[in-house]
N, C-alpha and C positions, 0 to 999 in steps of 0.2 A: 622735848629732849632732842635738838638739832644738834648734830656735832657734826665737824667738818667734812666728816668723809659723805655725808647724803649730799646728793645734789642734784639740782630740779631738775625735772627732766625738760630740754632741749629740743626747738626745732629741730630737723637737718633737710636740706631741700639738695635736689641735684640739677643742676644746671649748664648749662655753657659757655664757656667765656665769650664775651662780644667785645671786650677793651681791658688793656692791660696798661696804658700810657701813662697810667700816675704811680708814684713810687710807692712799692708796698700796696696794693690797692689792685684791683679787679673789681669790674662789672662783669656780674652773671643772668643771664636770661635763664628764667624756672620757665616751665611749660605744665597749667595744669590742668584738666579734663573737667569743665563742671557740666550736669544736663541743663536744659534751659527749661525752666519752667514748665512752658504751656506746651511746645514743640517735642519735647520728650527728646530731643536730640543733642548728643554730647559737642561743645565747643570747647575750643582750646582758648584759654586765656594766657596771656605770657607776662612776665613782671619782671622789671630788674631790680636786683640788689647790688650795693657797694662792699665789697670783702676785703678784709684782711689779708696779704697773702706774704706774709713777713720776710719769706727768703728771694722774692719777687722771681719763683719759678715756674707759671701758667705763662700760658701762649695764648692769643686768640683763637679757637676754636676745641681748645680741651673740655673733657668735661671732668666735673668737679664737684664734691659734694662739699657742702658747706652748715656749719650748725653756728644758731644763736649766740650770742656774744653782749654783753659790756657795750655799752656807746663807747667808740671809738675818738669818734668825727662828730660831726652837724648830722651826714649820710651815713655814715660808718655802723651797722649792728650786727656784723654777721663774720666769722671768720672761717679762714681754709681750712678744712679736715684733713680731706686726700685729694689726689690728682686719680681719677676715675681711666682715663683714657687720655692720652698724648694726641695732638693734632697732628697730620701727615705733612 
C-alpha cells in the first residue's frame, strides 16, 4: 500500500564546493573516514559528485549538504539541500 506521501529514504552527504563553472551544476568533494584493514588506522578517502544547484547560488569553497536525486545528466544524481557555510 504505497501512496505518495512515503518516500525512500535518501543519501545526503556534506561536502565542499571545488567548481561552480557550469550552469546550474556544482562539483562537491565528500571527505570520508574508512579504517584500513590490516593497519587498524583511519584514512580519509574523498570523492566528487556533480549537483544540482538550480538558483546557481554556491561559491567555490562553501560547504553544502547535498541528497540523492533523479538522473539529471550523464553525471548528474545528486541535488542542493542547503548551503551549510558561505565561503570568505
Amino acid at each position: 500500500m504505497a501512496t505518495s506521501e512515503q518516500k525512500a529514504n535518501k543519501r545526503r552527504m556534506t561536502g565542499f564546493v571545488v567548481s561552480d563553472k557550469n550552469d546550474k551544476t556544482i562539483v562537491v568533494r565528500v571527505e570520508t573516514l574508512i579504517k584500513h584493514p590490516v593497519l587498524k588506522k583511519y584514512i580519509r578517502r574523498r570523492k566528487k559528485f556533480m549537483a544540482h544547484d538550480p538558483k546557481n547560488e554556491c561559491r567555490v569553497g562553501d560547504k553544502v549538504q547535498i541528497v540523492e536525486h533523479r538522473p539529471l545528466s550523464a553525471n548528474k544524481r545528486w541535488h542542493l539541500t542547503k548551503i551549510i557555510e558561505k565561503a570568505l
